[in-house]
C-alpha positions as CSV (number, residue, x, y, z in Angstrom):
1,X,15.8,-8.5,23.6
2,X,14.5,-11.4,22.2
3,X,13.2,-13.9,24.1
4,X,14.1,-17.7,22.2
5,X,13.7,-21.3,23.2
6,X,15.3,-23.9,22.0
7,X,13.6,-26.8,20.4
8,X,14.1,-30.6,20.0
9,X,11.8,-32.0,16.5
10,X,10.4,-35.1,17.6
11,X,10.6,-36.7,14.7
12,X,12.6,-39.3,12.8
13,X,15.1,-38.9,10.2
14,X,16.5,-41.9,10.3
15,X,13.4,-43.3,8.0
16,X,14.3,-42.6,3.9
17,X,12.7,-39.8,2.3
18,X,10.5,-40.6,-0.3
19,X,11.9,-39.2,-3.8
20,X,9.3,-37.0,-4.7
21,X,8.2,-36.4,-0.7
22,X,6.4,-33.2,-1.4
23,X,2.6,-34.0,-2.3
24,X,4.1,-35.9,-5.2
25,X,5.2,-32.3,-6.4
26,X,8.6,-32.6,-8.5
27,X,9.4,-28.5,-8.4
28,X,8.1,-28.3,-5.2
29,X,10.6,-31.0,-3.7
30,X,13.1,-30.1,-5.7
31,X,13.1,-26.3,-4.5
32,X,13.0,-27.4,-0.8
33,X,15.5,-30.0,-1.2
34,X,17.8,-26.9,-2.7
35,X,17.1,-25.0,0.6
36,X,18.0,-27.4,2.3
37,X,20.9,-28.3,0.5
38,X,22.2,-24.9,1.5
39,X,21.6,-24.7,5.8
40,X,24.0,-26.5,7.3
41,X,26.9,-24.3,5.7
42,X,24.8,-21.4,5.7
43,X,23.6,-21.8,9.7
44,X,27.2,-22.3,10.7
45,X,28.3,-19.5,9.3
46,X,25.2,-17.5,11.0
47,X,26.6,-18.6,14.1
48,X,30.4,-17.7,13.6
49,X,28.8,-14.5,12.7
50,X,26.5,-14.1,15.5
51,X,29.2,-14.9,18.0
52,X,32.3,-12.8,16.6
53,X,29.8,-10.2,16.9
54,X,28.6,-10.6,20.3
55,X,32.7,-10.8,21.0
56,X,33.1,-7.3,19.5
57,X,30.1,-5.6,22.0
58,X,31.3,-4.0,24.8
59,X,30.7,-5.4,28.6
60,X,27.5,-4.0,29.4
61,X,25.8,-4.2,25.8
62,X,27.0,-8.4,25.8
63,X,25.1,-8.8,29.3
64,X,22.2,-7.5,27.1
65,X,22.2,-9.5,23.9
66,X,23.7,-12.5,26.0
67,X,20.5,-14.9,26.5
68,X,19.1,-14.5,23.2
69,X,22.8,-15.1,21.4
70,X,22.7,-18.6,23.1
71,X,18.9,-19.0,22.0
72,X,20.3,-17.8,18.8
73,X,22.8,-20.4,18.4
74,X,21.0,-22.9,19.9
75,X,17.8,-22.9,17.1
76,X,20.3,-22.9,14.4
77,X,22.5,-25.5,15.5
78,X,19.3,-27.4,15.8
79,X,18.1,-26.5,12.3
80,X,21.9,-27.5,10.9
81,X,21.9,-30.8,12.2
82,X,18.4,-31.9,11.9
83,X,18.6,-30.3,8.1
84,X,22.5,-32.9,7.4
85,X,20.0,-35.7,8.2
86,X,17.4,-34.6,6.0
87,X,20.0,-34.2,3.3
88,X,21.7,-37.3,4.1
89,X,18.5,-38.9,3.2
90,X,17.9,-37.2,-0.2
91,X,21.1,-37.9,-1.6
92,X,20.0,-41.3,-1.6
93,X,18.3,-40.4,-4.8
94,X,21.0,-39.2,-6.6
95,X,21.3,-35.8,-6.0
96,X,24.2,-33.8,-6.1
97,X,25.1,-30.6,-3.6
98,X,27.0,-28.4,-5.6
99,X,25.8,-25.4,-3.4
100,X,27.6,-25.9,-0.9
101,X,30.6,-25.9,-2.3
102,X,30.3,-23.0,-3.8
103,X,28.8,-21.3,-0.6
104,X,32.2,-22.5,1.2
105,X,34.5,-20.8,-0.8
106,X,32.1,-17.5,-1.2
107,X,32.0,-17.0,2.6
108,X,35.7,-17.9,3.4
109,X,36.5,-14.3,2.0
110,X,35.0,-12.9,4.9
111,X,36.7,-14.5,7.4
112,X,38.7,-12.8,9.5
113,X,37.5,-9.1,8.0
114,X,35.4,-6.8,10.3
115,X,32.8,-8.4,12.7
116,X,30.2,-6.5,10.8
117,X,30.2,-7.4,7.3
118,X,29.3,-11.4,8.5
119,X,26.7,-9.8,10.6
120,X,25.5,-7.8,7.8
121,X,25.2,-10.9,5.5
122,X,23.4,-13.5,8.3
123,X,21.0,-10.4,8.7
124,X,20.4,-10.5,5.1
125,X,19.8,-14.0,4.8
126,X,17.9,-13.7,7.2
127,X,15.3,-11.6,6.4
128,X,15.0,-13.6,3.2
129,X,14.4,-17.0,5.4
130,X,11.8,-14.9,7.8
131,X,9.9,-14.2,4.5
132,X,9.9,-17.2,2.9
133,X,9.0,-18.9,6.2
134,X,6.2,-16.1,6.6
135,X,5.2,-17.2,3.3
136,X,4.8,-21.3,3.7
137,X,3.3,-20.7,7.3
138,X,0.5,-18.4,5.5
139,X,0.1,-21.2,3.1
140,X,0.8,-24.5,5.4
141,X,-1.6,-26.0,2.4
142,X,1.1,-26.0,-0.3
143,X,2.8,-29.3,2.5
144,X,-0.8,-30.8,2.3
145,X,-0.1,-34.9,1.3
146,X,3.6,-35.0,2.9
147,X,4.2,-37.4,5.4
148,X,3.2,-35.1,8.6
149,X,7.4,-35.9,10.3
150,X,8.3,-34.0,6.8
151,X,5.5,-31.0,6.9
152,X,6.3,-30.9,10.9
153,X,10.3,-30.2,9.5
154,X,9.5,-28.0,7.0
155,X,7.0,-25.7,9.4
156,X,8.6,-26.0,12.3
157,X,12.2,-24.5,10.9
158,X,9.8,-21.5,9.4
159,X,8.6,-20.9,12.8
160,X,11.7,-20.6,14.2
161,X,13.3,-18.5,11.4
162,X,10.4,-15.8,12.2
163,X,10.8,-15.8,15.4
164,X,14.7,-15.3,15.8
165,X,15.3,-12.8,12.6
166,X,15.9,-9.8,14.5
167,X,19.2,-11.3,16.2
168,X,21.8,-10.3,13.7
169,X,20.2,-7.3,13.0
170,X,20.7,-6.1,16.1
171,X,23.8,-6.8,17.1
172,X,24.7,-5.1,13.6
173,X,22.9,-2.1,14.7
174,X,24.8,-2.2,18.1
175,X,28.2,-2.6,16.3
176,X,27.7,0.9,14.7
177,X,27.3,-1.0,11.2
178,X,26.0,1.7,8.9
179,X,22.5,1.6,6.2
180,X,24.7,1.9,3.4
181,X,26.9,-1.9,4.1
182,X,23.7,-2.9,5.0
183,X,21.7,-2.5,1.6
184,X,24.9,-3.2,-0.4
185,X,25.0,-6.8,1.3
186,X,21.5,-7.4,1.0
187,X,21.6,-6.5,-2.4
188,X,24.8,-8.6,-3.0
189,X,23.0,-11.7,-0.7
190,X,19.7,-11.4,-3.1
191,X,22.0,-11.9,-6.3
192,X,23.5,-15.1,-4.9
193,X,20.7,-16.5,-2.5
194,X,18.1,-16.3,-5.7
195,X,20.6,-17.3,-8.4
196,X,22.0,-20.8,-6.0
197,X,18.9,-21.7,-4.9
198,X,17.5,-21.8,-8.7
199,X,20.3,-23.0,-9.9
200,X,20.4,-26.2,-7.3
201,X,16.7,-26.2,-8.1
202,X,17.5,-27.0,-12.4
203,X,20.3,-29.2,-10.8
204,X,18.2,-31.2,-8.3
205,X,15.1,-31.8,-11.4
206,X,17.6,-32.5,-13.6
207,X,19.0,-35.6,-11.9
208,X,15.6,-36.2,-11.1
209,X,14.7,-36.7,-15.0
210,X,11.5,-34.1,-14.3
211,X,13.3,-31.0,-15.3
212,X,11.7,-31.1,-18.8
213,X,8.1,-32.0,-17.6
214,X,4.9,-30.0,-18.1
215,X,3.7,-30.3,-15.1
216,X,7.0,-29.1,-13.2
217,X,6.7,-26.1,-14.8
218,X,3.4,-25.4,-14.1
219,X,4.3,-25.9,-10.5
220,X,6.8,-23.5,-10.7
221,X,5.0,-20.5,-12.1
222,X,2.1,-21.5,-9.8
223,X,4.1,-21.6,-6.4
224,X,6.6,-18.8,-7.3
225,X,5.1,-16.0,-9.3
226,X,1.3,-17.1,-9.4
227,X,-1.0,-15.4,-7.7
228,X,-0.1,-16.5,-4.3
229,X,3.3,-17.3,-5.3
230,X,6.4,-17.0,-2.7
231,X,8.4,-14.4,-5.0
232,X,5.5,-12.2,-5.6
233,X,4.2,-12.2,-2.0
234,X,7.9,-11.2,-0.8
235,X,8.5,-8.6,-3.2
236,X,7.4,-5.6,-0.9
237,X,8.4,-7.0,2.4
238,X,11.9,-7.6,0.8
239,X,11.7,-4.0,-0.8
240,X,11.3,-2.7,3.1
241,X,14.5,-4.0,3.9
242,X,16.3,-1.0,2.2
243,X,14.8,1.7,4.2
244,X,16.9,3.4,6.6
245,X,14.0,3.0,9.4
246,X,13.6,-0.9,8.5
247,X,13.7,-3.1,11.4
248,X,12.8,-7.3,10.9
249,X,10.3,-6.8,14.1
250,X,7.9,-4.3,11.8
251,X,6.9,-7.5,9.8
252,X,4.9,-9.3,12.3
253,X,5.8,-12.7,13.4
254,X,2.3,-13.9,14.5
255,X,1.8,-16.9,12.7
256,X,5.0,-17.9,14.0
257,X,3.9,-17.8,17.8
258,X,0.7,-19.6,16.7
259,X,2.0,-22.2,15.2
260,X,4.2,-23.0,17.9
261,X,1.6,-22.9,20.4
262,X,-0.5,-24.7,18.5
263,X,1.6,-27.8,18.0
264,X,4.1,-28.2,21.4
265,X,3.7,-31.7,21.0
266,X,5.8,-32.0,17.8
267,X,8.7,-31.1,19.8
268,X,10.8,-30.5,23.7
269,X,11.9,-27.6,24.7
270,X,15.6,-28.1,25.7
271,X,16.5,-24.5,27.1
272,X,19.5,-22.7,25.5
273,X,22.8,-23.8,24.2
């Protein structure tokens, strides 16, 4: 079992975002903005899912999974309202969410169905925010010139995603859920995670009037397939999801716990939901 606290961001959303708040970065901005257009929908759904599954356990295996469920749903009720008043803010500048519409309508067909399939699609999405959040806590640098309320949002949620992205999984695993749904959502999640979130990306620099600009492109290439590029630094721990011995806890969550000890003062712990 994992062990989760609950965290309250000390900072203030209420303050407008500036348009291009990312180091002056248009893709950069753009691509977290698109994230974040896609959390609040996406973390309550992780949460319907996480519950209905914990419903399904039996007696004794819910007095095991019981404390870190409520640490579960605590962190990502946390990270869907804090993320609405991030959003709130950028819409200010005349973007447009057209992903969550979209999302809406896609995860609706799973309502109601077995407990499992939801479970197998949060643990899916999952994994992909543990590595991207892997990712931008290995390179903190990349939120180097943002207003430090806005970097303390952005590192903070990564934290957090590390550190609870074996929840899901495991209650999958305890539901009997088999390696062969598993893979088949995660291949099915990769399709549509990659394809909205670029998609919202074009969308976001588009009504931005930077979608055509050298420089964004540059950017692009640079932060996703460069060198050191998200994409090509999560190929292979995405790859080690489809192994029938995978488990989220064999990619190590250290910079996680570091950067949460490191900065307690950005937020209060508040306990579990």
């Amino acid at each position: 079992m994992t062990e989760l606290t609950v965290r309250r961001l000390l900072i203030d959303l209420e303050k407008p975002v500036p348009r291009h708040w990312c180091n002056g970065d248009a893709f950069l901005t753009a691509w977290f903005n698109a994230l974040s257009m896609s959390f609040p929908v996406g973390e309550q759904f992780f949460i319907d899912s996480v519950r209905a599954g914990f419903k399904a356990l039996p007696d004794g295996q819910q007095t095991h999974f019981k404390t870190e469920v409520q640490g579960f749903v605590g962190q990502e009720a946390t990270h869907r309202r804090i993320h609405a008043l991030f959003n709130a803010q950028i819409e200010k500048h005349g973007l447009v969410n057209e992903w969550e519409p979209r999302a809406r309508v896609r995860l609706s067909l799973v309502e109601g169905s077995d407990p499992r399939h939801g479970l197998a699609i949060t643990a899916a999405n999952e994994h992909f925010t543990a590595l991207f959040a892997e990712w931008m806590l290995a390179h903190p640098q990349r939120l180097d010139g943002c207003e430090p309320r806005l970097k303390a949002l952005w590192l903070w949620h990564s934290a957090e995603e590390a550190e609870h992205k074996c929840t899901a999984f495991d209650l999958y695993q305890a539901l009997g859920g088999s390696h062969a749904w598993r893979v088949k959502w995660m291949r099915r999640v990769t399709l549509i995670f990659l394809t909205d979130t670029l998609r919202q990306t074009v969308n976001n620099l588009r009504r931005d009037g930077t979608l055509w600009r050298w420089s964004t492109w540059q950017s692009g290439w640079h932060h996703m397939l460069g060198r050191q590029g998200l994409l090509r630094l999560s190929l292979q721990p995405w790859r080690a999801y489809f192994r029938a011995d995978f488990h989220p806890s064999q990619q190590s969550s250290d910079l996680s716990e570091t950067w949460l000890e490191q900065n307690a003062n950005l937020y209060t712990r508040v306990g579990s939901a």
